[in-house]
N, CA, C and O atoms as a GROMACS GRO file, in nm:
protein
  396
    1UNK      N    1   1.522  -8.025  -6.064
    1UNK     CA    2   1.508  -8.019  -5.920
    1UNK      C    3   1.603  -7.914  -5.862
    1UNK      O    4   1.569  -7.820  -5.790
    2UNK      N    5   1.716  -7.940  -5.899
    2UNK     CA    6   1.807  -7.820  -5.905
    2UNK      C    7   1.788  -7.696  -5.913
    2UNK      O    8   1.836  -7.620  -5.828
    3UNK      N    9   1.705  -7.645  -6.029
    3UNK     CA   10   1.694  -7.518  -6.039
    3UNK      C   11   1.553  -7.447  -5.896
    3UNK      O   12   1.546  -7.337  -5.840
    4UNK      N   13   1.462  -7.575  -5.882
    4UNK     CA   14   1.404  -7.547  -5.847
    4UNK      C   15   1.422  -7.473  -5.661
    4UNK      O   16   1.369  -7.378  -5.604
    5UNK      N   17   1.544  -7.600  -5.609
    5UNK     CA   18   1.572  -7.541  -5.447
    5UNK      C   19   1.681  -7.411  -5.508
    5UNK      O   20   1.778  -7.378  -5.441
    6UNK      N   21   1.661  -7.369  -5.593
    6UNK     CA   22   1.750  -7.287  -5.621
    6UNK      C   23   1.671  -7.148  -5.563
    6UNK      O   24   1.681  -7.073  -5.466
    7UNK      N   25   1.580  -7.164  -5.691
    7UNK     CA   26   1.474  -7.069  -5.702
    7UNK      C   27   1.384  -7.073  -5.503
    7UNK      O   28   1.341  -6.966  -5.459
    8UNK      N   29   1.374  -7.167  -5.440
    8UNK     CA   30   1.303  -7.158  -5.349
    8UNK      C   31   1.376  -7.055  -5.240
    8UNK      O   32   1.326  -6.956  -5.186
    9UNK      N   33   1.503  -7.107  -5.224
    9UNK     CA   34   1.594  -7.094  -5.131
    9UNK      C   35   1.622  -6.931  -5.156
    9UNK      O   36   1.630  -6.851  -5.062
   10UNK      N   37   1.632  -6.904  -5.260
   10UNK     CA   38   1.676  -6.770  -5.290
   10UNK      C   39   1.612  -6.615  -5.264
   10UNK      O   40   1.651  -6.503  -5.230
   11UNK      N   41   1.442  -6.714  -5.316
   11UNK     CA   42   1.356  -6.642  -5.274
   11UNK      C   43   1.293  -6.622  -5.111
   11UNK      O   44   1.272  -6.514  -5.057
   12UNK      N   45   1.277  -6.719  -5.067
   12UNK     CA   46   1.292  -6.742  -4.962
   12UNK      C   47   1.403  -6.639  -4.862
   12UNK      O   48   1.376  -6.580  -4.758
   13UNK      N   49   1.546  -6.645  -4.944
   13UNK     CA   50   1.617  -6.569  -4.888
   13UNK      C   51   1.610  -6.411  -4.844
   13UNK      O   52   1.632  -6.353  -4.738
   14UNK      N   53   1.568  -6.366  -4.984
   14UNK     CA   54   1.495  -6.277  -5.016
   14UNK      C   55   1.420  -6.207  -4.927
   14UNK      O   56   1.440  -6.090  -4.893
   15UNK      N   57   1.316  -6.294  -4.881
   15UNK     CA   58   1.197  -6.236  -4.829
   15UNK      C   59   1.243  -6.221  -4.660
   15UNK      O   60   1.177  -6.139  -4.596
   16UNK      N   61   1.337  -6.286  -4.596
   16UNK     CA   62   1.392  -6.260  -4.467
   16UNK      C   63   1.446  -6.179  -4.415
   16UNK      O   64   1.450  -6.142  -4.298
   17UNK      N   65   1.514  -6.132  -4.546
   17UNK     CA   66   1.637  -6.049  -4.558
   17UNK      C   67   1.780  -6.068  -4.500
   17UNK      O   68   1.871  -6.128  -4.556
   18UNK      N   69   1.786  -6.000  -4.368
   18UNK     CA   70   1.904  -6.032  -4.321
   18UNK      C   71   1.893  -6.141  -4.265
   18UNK      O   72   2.006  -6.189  -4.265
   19UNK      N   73   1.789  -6.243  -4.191
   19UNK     CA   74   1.805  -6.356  -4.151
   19UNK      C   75   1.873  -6.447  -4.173
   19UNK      O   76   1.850  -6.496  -4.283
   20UNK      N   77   2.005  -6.530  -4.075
   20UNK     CA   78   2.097  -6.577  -4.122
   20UNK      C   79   2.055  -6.728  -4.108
   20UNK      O   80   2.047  -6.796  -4.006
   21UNK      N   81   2.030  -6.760  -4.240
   21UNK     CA   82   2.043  -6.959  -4.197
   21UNK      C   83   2.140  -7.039  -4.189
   21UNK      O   84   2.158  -7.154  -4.147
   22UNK      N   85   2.214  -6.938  -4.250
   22UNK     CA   86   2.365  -6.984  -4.286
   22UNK      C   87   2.410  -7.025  -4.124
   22UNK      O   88   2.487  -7.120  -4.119
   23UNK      N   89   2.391  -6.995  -4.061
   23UNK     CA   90   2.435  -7.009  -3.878
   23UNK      C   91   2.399  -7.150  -3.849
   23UNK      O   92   2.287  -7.201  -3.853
   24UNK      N   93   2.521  -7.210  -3.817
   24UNK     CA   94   2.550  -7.306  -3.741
   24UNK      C   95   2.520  -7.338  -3.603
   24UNK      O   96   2.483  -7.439  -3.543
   25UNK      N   97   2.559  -7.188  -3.566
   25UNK     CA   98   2.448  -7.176  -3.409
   25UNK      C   99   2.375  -7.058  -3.423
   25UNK      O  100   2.352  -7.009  -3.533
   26UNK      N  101   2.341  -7.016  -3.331
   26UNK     CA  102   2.222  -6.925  -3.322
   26UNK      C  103   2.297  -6.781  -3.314
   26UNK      O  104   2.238  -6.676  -3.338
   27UNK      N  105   2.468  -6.789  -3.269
   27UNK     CA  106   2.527  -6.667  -3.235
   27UNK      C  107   2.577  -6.640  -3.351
   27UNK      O  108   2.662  -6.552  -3.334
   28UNK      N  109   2.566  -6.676  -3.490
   28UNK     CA  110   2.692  -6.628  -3.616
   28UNK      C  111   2.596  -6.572  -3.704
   28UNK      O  112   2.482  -6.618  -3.716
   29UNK      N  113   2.651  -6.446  -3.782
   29UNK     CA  114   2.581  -6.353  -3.850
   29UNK      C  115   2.642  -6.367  -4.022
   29UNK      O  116   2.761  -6.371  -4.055
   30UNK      N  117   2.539  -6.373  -4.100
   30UNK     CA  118   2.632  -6.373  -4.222
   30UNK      C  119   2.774  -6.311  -4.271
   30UNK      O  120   2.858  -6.360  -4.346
   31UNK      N  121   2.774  -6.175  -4.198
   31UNK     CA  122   2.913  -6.136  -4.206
   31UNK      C  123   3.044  -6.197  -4.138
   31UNK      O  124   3.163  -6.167  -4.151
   32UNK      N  125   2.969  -6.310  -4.048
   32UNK     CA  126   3.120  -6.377  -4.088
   32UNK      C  127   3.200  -6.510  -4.126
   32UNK      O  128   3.306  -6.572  -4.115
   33UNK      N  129   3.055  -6.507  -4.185
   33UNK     CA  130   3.097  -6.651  -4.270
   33UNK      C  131   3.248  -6.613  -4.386
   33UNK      O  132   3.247  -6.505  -4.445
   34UNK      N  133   3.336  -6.686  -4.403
   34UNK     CA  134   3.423  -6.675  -4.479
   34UNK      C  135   3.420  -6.787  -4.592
   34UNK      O  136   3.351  -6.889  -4.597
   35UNK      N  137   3.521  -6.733  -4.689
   35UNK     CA  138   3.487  -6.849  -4.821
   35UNK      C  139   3.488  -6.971  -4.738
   35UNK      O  140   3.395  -7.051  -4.750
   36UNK      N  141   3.582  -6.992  -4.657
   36UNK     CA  142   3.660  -7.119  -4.623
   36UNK      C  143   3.530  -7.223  -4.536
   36UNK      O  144   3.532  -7.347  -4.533
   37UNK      N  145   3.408  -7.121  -4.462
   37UNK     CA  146   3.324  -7.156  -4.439
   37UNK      C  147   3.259  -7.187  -4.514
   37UNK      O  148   3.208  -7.293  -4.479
   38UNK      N  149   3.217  -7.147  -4.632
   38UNK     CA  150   3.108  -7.227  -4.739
   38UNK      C  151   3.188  -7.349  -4.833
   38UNK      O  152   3.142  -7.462  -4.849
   39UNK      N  153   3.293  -7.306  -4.879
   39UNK     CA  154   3.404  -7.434  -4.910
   39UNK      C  155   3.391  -7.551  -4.850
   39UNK      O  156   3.353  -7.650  -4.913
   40UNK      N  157   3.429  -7.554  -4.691
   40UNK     CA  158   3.432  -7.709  -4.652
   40UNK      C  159   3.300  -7.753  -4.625
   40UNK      O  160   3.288  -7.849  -4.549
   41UNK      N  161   3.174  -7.691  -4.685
   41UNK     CA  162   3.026  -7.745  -4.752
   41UNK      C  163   3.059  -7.859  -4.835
   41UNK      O  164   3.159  -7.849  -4.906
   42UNK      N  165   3.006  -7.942  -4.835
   42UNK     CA  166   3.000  -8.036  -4.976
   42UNK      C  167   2.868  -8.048  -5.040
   42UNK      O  168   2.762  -8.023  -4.984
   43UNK      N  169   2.884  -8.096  -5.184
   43UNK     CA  170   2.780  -8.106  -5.259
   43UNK      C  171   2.619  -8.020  -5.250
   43UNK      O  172   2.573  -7.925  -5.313
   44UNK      N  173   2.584  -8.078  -5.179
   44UNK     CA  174   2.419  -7.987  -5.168
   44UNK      C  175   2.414  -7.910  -5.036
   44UNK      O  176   2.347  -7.806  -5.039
   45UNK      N  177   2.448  -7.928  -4.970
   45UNK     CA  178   2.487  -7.796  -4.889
   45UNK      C  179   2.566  -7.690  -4.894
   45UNK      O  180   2.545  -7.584  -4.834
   46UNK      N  181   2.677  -7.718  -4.977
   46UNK     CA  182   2.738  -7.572  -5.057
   46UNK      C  183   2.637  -7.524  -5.112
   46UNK      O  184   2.581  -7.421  -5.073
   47UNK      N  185   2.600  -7.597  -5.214
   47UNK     CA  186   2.470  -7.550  -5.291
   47UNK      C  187   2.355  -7.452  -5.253
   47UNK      O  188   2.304  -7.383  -5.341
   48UNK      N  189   2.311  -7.446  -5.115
   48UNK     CA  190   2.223  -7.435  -5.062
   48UNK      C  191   2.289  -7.272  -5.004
   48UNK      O  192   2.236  -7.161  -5.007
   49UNK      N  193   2.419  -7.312  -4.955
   49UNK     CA  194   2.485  -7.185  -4.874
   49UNK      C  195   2.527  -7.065  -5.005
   49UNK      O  196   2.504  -6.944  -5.002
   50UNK      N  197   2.559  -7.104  -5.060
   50UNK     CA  198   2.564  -7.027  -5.177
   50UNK      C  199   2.424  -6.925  -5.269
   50UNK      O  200   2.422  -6.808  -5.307
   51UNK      N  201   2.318  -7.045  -5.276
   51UNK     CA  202   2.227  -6.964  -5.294
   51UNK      C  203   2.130  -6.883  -5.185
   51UNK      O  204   2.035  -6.807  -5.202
   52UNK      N  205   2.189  -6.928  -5.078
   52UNK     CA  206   2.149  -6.840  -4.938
   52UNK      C  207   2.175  -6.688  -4.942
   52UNK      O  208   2.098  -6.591  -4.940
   53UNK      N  209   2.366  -6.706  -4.949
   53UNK     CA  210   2.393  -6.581  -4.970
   53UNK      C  211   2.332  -6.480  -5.097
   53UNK      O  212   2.314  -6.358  -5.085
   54UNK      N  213   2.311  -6.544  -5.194
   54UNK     CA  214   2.241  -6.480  -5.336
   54UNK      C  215   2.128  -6.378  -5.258
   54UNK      O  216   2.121  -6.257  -5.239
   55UNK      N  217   2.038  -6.507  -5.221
   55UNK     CA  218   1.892  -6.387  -5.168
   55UNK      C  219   1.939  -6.308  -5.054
   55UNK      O  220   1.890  -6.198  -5.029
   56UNK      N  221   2.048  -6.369  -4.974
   56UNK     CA  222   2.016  -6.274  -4.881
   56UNK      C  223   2.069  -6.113  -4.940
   56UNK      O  224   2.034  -6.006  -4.890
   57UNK      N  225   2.174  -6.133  -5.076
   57UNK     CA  226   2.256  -6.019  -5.109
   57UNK      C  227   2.129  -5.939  -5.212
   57UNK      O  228   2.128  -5.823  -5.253
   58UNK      N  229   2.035  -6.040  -5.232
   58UNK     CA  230   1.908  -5.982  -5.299
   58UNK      C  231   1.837  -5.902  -5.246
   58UNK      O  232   1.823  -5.781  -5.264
   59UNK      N  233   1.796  -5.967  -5.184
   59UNK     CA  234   1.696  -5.912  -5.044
   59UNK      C  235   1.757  -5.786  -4.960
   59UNK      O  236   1.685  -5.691  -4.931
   60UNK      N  237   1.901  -5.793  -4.920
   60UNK     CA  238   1.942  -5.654  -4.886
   60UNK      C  239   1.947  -5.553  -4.978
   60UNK      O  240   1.946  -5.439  -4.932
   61UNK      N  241   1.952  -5.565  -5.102
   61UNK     CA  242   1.932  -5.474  -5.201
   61UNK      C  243   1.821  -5.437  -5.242
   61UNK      O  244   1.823  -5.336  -5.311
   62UNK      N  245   1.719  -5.487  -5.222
   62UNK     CA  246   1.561  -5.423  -5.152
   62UNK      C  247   1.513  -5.442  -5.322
   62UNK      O  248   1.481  -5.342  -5.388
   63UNK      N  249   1.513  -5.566  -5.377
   63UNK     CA  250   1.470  -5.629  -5.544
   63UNK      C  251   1.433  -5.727  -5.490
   63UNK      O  252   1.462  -5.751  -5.372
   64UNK      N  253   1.373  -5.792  -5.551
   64UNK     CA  254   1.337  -5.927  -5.568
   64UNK      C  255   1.352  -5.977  -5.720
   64UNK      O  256   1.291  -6.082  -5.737
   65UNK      N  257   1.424  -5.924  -5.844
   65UNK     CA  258   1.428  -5.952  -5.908
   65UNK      C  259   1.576  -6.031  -5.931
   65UNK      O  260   1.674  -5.981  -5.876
   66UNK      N  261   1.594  -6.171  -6.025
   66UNK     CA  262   1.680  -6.234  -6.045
   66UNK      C  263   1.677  -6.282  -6.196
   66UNK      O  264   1.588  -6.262  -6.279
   67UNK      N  265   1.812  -6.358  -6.213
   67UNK     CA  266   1.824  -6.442  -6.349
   67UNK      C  267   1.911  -6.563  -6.293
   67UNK      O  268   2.013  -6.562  -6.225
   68UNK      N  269   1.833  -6.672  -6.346
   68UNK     CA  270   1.935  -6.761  -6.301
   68UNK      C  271   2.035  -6.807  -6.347
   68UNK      O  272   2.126  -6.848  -6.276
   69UNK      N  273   2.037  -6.808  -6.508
   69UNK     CA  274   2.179  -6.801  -6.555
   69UNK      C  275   2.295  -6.692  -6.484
   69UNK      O  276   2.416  -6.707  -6.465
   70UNK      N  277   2.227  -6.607  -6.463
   70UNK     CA  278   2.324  -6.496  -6.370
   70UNK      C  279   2.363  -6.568  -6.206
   70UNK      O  280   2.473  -6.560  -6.151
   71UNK      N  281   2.281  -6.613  -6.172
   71UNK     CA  282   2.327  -6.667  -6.041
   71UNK      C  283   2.385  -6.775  -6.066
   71UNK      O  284   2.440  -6.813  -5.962
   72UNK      N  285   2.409  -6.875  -6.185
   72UNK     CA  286   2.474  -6.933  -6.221
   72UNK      C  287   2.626  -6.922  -6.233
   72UNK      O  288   2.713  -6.992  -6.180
   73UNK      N  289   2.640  -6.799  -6.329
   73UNK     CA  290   2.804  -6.735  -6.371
   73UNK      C  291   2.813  -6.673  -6.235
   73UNK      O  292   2.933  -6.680  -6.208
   74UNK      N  293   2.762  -6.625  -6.152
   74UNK     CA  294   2.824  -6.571  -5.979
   74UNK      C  295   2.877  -6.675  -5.891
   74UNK      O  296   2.972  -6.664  -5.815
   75UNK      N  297   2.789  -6.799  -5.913
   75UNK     CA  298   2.796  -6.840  -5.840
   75UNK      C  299   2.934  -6.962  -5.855
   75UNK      O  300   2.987  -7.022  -5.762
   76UNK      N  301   2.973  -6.974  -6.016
   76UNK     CA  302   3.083  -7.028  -6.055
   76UNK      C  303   3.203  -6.924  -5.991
   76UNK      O  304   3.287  -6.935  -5.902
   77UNK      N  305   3.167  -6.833  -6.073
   77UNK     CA  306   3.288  -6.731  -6.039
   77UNK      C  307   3.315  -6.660  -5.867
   77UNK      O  308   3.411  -6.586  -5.843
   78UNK      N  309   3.182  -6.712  -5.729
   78UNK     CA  310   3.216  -6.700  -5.656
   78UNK      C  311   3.298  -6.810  -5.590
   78UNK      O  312   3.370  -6.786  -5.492
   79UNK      N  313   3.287  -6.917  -5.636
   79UNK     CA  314   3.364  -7.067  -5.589
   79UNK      C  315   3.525  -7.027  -5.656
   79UNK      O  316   3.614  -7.072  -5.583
   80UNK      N  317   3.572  -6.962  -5.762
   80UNK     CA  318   3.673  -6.969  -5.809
   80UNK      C  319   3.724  -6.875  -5.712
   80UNK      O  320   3.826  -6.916  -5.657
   81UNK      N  321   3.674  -6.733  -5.666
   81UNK     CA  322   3.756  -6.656  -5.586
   81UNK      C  323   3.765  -6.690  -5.465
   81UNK      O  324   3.853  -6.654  -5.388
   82UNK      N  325   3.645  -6.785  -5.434
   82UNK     CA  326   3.673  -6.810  -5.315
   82UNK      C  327   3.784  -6.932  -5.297
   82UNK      O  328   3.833  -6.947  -5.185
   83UNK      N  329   3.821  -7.011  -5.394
   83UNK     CA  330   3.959  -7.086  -5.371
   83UNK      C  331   4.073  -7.013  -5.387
   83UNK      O  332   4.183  -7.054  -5.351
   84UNK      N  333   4.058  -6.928  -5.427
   84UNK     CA  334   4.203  -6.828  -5.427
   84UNK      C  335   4.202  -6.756  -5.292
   84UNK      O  336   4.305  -6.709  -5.243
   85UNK      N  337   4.111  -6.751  -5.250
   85UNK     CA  338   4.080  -6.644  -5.139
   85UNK      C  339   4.001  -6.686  -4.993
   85UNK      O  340   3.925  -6.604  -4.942
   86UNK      N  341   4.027  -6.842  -4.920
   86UNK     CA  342   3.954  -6.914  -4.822
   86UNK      C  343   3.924  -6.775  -4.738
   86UNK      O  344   3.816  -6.742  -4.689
   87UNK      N  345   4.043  -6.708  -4.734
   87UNK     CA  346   3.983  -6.587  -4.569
   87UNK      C  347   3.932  -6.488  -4.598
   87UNK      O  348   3.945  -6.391  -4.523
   88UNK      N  349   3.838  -6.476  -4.751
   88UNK     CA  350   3.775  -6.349  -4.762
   88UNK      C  351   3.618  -6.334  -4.698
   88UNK      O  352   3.543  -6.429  -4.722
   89UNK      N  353   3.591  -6.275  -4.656
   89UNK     CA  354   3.436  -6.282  -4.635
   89UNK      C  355   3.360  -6.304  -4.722
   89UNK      O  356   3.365  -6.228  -4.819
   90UNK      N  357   3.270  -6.403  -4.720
   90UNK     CA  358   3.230  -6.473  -4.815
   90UNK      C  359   3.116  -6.380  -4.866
   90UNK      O  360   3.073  -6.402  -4.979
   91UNK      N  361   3.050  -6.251  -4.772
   91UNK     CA  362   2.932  -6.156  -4.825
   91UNK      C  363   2.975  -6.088  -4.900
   91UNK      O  364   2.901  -6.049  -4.990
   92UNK      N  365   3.144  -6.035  -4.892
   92UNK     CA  366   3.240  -5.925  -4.947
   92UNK      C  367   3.275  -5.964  -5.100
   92UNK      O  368   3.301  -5.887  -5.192
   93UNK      N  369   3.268  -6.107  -5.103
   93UNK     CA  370   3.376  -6.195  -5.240
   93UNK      C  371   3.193  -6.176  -5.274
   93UNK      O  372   3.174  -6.060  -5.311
   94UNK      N  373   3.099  -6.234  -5.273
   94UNK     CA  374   2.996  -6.186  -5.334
   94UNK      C  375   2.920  -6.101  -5.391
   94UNK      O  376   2.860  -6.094  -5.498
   95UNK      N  377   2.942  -5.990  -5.234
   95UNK     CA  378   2.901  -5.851  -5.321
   95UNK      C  379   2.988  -5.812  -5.430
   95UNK      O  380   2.928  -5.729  -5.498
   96UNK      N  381   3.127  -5.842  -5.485
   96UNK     CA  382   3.225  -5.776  -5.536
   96UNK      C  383   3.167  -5.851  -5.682
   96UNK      O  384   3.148  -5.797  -5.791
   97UNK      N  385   3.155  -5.936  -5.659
   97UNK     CA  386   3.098  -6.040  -5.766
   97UNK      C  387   2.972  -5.996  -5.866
   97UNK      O  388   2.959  -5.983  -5.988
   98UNK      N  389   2.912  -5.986  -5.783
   98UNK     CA  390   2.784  -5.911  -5.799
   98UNK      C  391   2.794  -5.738  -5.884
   98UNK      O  392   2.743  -5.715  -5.993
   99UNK      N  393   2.856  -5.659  -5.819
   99UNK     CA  394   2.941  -5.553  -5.852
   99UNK      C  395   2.799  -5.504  -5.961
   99UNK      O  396   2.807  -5.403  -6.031
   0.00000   0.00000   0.00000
């Protein structure tokens, strides 16, 4: 089930592009969500914000192609920088990730 809102959400993300769902209100743009914003997510809504940012960092890169073991190891290794790092921008600690 897991893999599957993975795969939806991502793609999904994907196909919007810059559209931010990540917004809490209607005025916040993905750039400024910070780690510290997807952090105090819990369980399946981190989940969700995380693979948000994936497609949307997909989708701005104008692919639609993925691996999910790869969004797997990003998405570990974006939770680790982002505890070292609550005030980084959470699109910035991704793209770098991504790299």
């Amino acid at each position: 089930m897991r893999v599957r809102v993975w795969m939806i959400v991502a793609i999904s993300a994907a196909a919007i592009g810059s559209t931010s769902v990540l917004a809490q209100t209607a005025d916040r743009t993905v750039e400024q969500y910070t780690c510290k914003d997807i952090m105090r997510e819990s369980g399946r809504d981190r989940d969700v914000a995380i693979a948000f940012l994936h497609g949307y960092l997909i989708g701005k890169s104008g692919t639609s192609k993925f691996n999910l073991e790869t969004l797997r190891k990003q998405s570990d290794a974006f939770i680790e920088q982002c505890l070292d790092n609550p005030n980084g921008k959470a699109e910035d600690v991704m793209t770098k990730i991504k790299g």
